[in-house]
RODO-2510 file (C-alpha; in nm, 4 decimals, decimal comma):
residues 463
     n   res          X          Y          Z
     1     x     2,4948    -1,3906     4,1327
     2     x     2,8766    -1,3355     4,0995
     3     x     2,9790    -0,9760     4,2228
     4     x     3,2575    -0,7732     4,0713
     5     x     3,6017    -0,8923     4,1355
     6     x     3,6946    -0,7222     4,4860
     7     x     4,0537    -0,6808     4,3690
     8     x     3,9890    -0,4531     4,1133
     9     x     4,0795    -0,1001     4,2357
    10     x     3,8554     0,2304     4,2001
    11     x     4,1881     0,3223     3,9990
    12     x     4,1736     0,0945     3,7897
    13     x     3,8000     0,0901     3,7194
    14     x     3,8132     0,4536     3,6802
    15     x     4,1412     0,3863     3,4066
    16     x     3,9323     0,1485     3,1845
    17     x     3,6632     0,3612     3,1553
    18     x     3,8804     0,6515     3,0783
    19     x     4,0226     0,4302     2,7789
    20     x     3,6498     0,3168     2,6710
    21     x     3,4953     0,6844     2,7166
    22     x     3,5129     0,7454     2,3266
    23     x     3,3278     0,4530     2,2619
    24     x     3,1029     0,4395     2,5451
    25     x     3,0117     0,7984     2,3854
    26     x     3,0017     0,6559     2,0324
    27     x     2,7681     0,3784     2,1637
    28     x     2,5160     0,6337     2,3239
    29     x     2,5340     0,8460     2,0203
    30     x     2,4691     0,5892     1,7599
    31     x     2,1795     0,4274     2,0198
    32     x     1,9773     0,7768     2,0368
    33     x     2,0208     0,8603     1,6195
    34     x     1,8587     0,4834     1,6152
    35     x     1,5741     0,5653     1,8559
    36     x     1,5298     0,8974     1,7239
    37     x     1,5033     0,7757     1,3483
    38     x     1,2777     0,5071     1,4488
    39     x     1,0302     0,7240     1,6287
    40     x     1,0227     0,9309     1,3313
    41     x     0,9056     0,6304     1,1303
    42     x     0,6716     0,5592     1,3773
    43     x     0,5335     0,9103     1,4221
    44     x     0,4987     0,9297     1,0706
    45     x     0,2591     0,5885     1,0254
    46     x     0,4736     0,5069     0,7359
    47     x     0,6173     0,1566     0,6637
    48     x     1,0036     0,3269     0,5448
    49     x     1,1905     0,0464     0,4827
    50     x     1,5099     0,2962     0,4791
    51     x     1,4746     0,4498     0,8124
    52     x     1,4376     0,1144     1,0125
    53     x     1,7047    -0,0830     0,8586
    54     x     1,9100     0,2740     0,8910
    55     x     1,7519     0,2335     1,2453
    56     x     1,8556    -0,1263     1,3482
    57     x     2,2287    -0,0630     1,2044
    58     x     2,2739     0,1999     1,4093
    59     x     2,1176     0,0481     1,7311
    60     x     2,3362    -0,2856     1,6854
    61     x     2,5930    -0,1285     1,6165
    62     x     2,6117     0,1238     1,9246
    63     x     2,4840    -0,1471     2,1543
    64     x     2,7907    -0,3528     2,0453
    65     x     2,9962    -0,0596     2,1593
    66     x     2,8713    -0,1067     2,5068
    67     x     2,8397    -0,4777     2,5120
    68     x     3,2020    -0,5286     2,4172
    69     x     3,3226    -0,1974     2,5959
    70     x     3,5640    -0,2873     2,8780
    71     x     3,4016    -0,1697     3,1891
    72     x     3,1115    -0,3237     3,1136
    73     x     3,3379    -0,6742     3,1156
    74     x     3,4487    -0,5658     3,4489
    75     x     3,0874    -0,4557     3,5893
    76     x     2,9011    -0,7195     3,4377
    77     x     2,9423    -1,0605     3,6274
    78     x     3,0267    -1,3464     3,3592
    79     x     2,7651    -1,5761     3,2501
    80     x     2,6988    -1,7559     2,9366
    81     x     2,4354    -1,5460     2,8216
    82     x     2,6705    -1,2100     2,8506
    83     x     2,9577    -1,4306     2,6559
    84     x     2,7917    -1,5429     2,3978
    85     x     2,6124    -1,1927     2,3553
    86     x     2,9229    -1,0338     2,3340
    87     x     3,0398    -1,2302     2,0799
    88     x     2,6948    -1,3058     1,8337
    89     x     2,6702    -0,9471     1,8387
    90     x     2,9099    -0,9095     1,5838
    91     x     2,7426    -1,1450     1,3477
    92     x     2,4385    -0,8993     1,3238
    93     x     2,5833    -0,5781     1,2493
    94     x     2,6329    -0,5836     0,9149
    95     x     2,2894    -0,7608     0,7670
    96     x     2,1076    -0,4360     0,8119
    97     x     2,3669    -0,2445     0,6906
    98     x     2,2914    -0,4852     0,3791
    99     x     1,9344    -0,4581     0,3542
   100     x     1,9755    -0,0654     0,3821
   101     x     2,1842    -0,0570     0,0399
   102     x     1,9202    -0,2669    -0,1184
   103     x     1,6251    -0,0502    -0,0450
   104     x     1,8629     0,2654    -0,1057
   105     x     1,8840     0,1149    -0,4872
   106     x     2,2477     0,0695    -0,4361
   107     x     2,3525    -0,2797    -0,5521
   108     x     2,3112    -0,3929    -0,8903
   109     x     2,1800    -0,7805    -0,9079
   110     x     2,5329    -0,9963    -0,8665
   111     x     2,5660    -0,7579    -0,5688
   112     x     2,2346    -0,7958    -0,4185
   113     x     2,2723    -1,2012    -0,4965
   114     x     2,6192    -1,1996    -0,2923
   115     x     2,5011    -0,9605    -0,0093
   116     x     2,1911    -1,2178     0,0477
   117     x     2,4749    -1,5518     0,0729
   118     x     2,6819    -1,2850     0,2959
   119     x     2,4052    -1,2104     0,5330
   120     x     2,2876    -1,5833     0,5084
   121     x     2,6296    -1,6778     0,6747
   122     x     2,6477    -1,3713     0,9027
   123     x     2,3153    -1,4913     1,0477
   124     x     2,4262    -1,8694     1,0981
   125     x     2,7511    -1,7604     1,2311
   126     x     2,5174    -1,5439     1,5033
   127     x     2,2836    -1,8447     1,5637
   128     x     2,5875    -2,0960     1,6235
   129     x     2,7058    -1,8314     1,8386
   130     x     2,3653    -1,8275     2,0487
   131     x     2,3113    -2,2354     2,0558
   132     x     2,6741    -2,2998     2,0836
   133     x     2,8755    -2,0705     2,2442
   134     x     3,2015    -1,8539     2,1162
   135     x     3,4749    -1,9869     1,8929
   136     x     3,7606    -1,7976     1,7814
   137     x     3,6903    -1,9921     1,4028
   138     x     3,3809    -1,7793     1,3847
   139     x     3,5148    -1,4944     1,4467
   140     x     3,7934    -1,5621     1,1527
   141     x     3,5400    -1,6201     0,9158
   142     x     3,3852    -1,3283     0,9978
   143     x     3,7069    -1,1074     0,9471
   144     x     3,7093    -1,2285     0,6183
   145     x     3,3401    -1,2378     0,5003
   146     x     3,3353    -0,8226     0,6620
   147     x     3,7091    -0,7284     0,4420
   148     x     3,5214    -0,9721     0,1024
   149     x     3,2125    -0,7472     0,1855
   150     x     3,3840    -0,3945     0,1748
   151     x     3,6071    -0,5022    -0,0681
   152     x     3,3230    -0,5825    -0,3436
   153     x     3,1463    -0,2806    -0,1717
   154     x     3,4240    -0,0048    -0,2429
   155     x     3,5215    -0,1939    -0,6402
   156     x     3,1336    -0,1291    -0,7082
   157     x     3,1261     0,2440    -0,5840
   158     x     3,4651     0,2883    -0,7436
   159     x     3,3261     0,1307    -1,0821
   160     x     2,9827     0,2695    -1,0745
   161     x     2,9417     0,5385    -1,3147
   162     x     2,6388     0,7013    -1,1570
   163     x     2,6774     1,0173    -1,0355
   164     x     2,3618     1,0855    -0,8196
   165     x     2,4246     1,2993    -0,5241
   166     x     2,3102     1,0074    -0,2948
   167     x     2,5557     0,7521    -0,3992
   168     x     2,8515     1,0108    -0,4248
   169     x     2,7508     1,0828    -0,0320
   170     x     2,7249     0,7077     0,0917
   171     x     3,0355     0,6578    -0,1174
   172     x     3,2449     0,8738     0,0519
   173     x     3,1260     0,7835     0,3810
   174     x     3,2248     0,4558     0,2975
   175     x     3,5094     0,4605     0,1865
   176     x     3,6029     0,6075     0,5444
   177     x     3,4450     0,2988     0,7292
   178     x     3,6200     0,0757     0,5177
   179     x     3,9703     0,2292     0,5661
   180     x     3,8905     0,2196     0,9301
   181     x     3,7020    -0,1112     0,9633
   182     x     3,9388    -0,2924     0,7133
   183     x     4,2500    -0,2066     0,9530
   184     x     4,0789    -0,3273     1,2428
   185     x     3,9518    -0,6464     1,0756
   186     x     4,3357    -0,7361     0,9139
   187     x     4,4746    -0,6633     1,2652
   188     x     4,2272    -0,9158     1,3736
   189     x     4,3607    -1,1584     1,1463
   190     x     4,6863    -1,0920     1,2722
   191     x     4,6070    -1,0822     1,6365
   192     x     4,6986    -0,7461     1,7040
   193     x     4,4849    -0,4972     1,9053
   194     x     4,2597    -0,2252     1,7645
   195     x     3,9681    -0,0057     1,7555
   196     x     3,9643     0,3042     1,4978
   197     x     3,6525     0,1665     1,3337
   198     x     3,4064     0,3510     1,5486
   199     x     3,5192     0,6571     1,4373
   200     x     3,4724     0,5652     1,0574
   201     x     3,1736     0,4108     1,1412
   202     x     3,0475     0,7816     1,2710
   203     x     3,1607     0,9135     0,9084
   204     x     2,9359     0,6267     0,7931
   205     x     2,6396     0,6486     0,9685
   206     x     2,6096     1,0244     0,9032
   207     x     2,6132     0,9415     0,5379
   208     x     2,3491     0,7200     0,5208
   209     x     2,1405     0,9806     0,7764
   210     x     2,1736     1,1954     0,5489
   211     x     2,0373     1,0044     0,2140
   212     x     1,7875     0,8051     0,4634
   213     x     1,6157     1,1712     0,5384
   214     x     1,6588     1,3329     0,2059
   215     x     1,5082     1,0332     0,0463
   216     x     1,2239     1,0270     0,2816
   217     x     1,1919     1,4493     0,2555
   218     x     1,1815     1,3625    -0,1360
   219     x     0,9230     1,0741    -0,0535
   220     x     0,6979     1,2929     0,1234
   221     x     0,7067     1,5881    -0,1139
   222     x     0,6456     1,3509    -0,4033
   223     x     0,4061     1,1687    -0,2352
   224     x     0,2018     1,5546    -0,1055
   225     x     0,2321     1,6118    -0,4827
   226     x     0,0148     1,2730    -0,6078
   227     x    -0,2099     1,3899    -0,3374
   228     x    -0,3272     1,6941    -0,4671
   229     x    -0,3367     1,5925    -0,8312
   230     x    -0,5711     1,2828    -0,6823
   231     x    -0,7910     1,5577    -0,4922
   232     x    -0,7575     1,7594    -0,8780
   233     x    -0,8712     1,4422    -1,0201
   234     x    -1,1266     1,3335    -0,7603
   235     x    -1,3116     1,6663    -0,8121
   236     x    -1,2731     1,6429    -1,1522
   237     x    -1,4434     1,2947    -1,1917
   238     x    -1,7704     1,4269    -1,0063
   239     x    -1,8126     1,6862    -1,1926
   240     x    -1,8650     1,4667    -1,4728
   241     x    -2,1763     1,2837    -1,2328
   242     x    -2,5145     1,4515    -1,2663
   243     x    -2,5424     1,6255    -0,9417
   244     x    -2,9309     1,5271    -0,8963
   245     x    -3,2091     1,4004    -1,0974
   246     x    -3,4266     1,6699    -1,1719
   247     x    -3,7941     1,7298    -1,0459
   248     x    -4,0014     1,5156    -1,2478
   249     x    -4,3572     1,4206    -1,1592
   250     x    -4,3649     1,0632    -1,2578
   251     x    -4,0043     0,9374    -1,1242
   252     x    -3,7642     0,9801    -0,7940
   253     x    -3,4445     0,9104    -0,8316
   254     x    -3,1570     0,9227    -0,5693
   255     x    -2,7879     0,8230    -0,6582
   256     x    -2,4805     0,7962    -0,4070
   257     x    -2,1412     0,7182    -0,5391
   258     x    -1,8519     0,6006    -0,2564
   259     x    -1,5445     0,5257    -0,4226
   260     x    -1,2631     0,3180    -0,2344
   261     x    -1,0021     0,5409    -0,3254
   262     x    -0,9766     0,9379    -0,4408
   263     x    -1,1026     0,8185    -0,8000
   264     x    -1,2909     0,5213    -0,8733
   265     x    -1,4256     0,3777    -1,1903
   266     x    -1,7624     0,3402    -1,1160
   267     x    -2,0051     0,5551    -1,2773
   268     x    -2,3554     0,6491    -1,3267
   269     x    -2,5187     0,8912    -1,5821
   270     x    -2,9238     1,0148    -1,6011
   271     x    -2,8947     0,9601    -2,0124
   272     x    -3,3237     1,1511    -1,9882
   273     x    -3,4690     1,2511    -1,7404
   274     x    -3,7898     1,4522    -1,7626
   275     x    -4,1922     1,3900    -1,6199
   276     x    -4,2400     1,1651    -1,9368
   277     x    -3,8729     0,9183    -1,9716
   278     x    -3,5820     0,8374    -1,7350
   279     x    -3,2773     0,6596    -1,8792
   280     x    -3,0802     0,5456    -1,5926
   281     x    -2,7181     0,3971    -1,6506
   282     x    -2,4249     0,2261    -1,3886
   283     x    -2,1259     0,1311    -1,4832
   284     x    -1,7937     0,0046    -1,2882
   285     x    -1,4647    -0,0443    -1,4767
   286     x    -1,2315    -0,3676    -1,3640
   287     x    -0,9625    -0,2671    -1,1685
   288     x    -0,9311     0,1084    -0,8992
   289     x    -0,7401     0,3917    -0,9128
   290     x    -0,6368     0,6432    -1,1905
   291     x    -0,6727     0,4096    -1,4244
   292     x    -1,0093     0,3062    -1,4064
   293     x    -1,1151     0,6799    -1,3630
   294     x    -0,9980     0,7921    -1,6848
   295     x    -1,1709     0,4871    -1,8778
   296     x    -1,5205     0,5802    -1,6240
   297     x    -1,4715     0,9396    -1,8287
   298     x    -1,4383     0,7621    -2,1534
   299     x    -1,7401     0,5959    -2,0654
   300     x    -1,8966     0,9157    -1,9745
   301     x    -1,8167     0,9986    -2,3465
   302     x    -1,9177     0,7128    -2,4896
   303     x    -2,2995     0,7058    -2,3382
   304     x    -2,2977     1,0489    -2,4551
   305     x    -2,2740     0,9726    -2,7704
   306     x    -2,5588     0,6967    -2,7542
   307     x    -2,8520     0,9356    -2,6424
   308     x    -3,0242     0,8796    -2,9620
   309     x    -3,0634     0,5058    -2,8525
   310     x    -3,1976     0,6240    -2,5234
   311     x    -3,5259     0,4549    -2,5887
   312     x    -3,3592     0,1466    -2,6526
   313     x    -3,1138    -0,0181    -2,4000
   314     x    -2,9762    -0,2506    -2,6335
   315     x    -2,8662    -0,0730    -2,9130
   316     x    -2,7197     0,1696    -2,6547
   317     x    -2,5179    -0,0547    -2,5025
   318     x    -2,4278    -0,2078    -2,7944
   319     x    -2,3400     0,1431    -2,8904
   320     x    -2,1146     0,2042    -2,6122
   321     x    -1,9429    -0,1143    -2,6989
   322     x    -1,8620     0,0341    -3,0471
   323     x    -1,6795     0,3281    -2,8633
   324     x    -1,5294     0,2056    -2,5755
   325     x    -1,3650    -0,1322    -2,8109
   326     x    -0,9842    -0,1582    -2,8318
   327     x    -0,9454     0,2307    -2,6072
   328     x    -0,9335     0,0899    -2,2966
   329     x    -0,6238    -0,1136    -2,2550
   330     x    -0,7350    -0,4317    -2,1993
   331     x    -0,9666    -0,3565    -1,9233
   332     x    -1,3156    -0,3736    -1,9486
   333     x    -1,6753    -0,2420    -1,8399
   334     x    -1,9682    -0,4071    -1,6796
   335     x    -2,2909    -0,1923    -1,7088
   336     x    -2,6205    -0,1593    -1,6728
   337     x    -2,9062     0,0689    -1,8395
   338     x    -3,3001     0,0841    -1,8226
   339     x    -3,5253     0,3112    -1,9820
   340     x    -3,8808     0,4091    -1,7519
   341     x    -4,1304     0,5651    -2,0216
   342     x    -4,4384     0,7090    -1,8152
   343     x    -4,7036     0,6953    -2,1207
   344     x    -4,6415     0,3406    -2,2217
   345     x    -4,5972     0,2193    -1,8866
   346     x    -4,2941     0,0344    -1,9295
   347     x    -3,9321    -0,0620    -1,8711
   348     x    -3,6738    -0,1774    -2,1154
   349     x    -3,3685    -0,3016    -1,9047
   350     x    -3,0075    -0,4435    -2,1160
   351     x    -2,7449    -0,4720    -1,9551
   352     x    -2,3883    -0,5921    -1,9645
   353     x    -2,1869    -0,8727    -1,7799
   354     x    -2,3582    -0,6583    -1,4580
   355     x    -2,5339    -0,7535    -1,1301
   356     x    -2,9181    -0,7816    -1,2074
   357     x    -3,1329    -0,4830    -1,1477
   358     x    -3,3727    -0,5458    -0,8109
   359     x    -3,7311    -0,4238    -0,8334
   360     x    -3,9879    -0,3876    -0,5560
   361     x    -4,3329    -0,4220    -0,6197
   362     x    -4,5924    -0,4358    -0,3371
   363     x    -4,3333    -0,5823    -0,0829
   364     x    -4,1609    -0,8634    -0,3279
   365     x    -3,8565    -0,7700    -0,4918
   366     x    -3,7323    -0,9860    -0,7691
   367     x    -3,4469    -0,9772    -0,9780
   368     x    -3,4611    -0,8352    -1,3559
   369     x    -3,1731    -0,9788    -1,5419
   370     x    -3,0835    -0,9521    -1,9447
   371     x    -2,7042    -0,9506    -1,9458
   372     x    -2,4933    -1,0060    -2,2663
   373     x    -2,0932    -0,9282    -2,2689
   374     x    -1,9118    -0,6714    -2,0947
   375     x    -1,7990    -0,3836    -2,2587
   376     x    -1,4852    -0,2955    -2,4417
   377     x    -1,4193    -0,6592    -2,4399
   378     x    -1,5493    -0,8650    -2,7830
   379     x    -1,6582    -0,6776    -3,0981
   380     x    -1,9241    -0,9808    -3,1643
   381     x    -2,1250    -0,9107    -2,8185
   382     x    -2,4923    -0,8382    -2,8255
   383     x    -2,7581    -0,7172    -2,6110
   384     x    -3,1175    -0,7562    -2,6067
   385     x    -3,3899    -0,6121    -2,4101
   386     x    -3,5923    -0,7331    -2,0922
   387     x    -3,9288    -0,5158    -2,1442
   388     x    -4,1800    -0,5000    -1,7913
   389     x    -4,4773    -0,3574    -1,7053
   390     x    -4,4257    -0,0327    -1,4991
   391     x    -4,7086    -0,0141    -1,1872
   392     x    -4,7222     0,2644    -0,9525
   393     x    -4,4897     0,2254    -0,6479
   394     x    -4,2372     0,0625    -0,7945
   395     x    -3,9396     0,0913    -0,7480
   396     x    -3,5762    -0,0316    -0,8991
   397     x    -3,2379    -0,0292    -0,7639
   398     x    -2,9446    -0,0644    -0,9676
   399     x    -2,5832    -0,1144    -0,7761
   400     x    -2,1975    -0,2412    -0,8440
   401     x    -2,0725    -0,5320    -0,7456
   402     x    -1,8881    -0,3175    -0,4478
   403     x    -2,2363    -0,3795    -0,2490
   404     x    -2,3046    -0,7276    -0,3073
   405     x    -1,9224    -0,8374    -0,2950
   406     x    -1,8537    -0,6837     0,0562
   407     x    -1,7354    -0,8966     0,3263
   408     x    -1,7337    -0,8979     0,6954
   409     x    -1,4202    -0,9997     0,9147
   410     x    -1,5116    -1,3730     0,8369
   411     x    -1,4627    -1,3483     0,4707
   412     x    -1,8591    -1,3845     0,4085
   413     x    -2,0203    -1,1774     0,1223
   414     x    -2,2692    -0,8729     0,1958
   415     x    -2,4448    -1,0703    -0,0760
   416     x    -2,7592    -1,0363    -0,3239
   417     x    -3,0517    -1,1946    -0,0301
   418     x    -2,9129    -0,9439     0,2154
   419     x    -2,9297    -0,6376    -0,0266
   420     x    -3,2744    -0,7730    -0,1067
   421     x    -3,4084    -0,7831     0,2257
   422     x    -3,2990    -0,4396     0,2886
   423     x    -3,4276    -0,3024    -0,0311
   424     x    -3,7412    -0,4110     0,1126
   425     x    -3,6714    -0,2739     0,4783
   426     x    -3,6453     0,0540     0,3618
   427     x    -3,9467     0,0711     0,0709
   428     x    -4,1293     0,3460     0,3126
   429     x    -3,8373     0,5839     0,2766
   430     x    -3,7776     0,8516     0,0242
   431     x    -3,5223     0,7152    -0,2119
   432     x    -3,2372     0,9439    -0,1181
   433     x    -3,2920     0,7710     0,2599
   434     x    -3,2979     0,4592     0,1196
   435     x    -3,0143     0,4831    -0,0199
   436     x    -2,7662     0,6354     0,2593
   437     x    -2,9489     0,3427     0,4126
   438     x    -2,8030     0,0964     0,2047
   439     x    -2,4646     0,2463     0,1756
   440     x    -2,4394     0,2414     0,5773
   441     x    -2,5660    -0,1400     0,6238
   442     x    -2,2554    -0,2373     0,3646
   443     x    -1,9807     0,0286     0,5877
   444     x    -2,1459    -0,1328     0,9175
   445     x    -2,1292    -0,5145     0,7115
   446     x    -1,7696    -0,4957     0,6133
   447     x    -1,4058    -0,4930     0,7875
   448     x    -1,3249    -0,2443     0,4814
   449     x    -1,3832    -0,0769     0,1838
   450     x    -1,1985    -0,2971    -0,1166
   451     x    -1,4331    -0,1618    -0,3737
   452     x    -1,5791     0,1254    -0,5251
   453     x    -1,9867     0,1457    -0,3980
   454     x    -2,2440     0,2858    -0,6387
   455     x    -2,6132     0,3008    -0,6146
   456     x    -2,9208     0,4323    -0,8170
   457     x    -3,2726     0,4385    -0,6137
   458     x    -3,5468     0,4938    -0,8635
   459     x    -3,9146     0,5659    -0,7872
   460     x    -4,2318     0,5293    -1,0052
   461     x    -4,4696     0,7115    -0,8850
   462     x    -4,7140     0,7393    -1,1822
   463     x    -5,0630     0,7779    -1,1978
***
């Protein structure tokens, strides 16, 4: 390796770093505010597309500072690499700059469509650099592209009519970098020798701090805010699911309700439940979210309303129907409702564009399945009844798709065989331990939770 030229003095060493001390300084500066605002993003487990592109502007821009600093061209022995560093570096600098005005919601369309050919060059200009070596030509090109870029930067900010504090900030930031930067870049042109654009570039960059943090500070506080309206909401919604069935002597009944985010739109509802009837309903609304909660509460409303039709699941779905039709913004319901009666002995099971309802009986489970239309979706759908004998023992499950449709880190569905074998695993337990069982097997079974998980256990324990 090449040492450092033996005829340079200590004097004169010392006298070039004396003459790059402001920008070695700079350079440090802007390299820790980088570092410092990317840790913050990182400490915070938030993707912020502001503070890393405010981040890597500020990082290329003070390591340019010390790449092209003069005692580091003494110190440094000459090799390729080190040139053609130097030189690409420039190329970089301003394409996060770019991206940090997009995601800022500074440029208007035309803008962001000439910043993208801008940066497109910029990067070529960086990779010819890298593949090929320096050439003053690039370096002309670049000149112009940076004075075209401020130029259309400061006519925008000068035209813009928008008065938000943010812009007003970054404007007048900018419009100190581009006094600065656009007499460095003409004397360029004109091969004369300067370098006030650091300084501007300070002005700059504490601009854009500034809006990056009080953007993410209003982020945060807007983002706490949705929070506790979703943990208003999510308390809200169970209050509006029956807590537990109540003692009856003739029927056990456990429910457990796991939705994927605060709210869900599953539901479930105990439309009777005494010794002598239990009407047992599940639904789950397309989609997740707010949304889908508030239609689950009209749904709440509109099985309400049905109780009359208890006895009968498919008038009361067909009921619900009636309601829900044209309220729920194009989205729609699957459900699922069977009525136990303890005198007669039987079970009338309708049901709606739903998984099929599992019973076990003496060890076999088999499927019960009478589905018409989903809900809220056609005004001609109809529902008719599947009607069973009820024996002692027996007992049903009813479940969203949430269980069945979970998959494992290969993609494979939890799936109906696998739900039926452990419906059949756990017949000995109490229904409220069968079904933490069953909620466990599908956490344990899949990589994560991309759906809302609702199940009803139901007992018949007759004479």
């Amino acid at each position: 390796m090449p040492a450092v030229d033996p005829q340079i003095t200590a004097s004169e060493l010392l006298r070039v770093f004396h003459r790059d001390e402001p920008y070695l300084f700079l350079g440090s500066a802007f390299t820790t505010v980088a570092i410092l605002a990317a840790a913050l993003s990182f400490l915070r487990r938030k993707v912020d597309s502001l503070a890393i592109y405010f981040a890597l502007f500020a990082f290329l821009y003070g390591q340019r500072l010390w790449i092209q600093a003069g005692v580091l061209g003494v110190l440094v022995p000459r090799s390729l690499l080190f040139d053609r560093l130097r030189s690409g570096i420039d190329f970089l600098v301003p394409i996060p700059a770019f991206l940090f005005f997009e995601a800022a919601g500074l440029l208007h369309r035309r803008a962001r469509i000439v910043g993208y050919v801008l940066g497109t060059l910029l990067g070529s200009l960086a990779v010819a650099t890298f593949a090929l070596g320096p050439s003053p030509l690039y370096h002309q090109i670049n000149n112009v592209v940076v004075i075209s870029a401020f130029i259309l930067l400061v006519i925008q900010s000068l035209l813009n009519s928008d008065r938000n504090r943010d812009f007003v900030v970054i404007r007048r930031g900018l419009l100190i970098f581009v006094a600065f930067a656009l007499w460095d870049n003409v004397a360029g042109v004109f091969s004369l020798t300067s370098k006030i654009e650091p300084f501007g570039f300070a002005a700059f960059l504490f601009a854009l701090g500034y809006v990056a943090a009080r953007q993410t500070m209003e982020r945060d506080q807007q983002l706490n805010a949705i929070q506790k309206e979703l943990e208003v909401a999510r308390r809200i919604q169970l209050t509006i699911l029956p807590a537990e069935f109540p003692r009856s002597e003739n029927f056990r009944v456990a429910a457990r309700y796991v939705p994927m985010t605060s709210v869900a739109g599953d539901f479930y509802d105990f439309i009777v439940a005494d010794d002598k009837q239990a009407g047992l309903l599940i639904a789950d609304v397309s989609g997740h979210g707010v949304p889908a909660a508030l239609i689950a509460s009209m749904v709440k409303l509109a099985a309400t309303s049905q109780r009359v039709n208890a006895a009968d699941p498919s008038s009361f779905l067909s009921g619900m129907n009636s309601a829900l039709l044209g309220n729920t913004q194009n989205q729609f319901v699957t459900a699922a409702y069977v009525h136990l009666d303890s005198e007669s002995r039987e079970l009338r099971y309708s049901a709606a564009g739903h998984p099929p309802m599992l019973l076990l009986r003496q060890g076999s489970v088999r499927e019960v399945e009478e589905n018409g239309l989903m809900l809220a979706a056609f005004d001609f759908a109809k529902y008719s009844n599947a009607t069973h004998h009820l024996e002692q023992g027996d007992r049903l499950l009813l479940y969203t798709d949430g269980i069945i449709e979970a998959t494992d880190a290969s993609g494979k569905f939890f799936g109906q065989d696998s739900l039926s074998d452990l419906l059949r695993q756990t017949s000995r337990l109490p229904p409220s331990e069968a079904a933490d069982r069953i909620i466990a097997s599908v956490g344990q079974w899949s990589v994560s939770q991309d759906d809302d998980l609702t199940v009803l256990v139901c007992d018949y324990v007759g004479t």
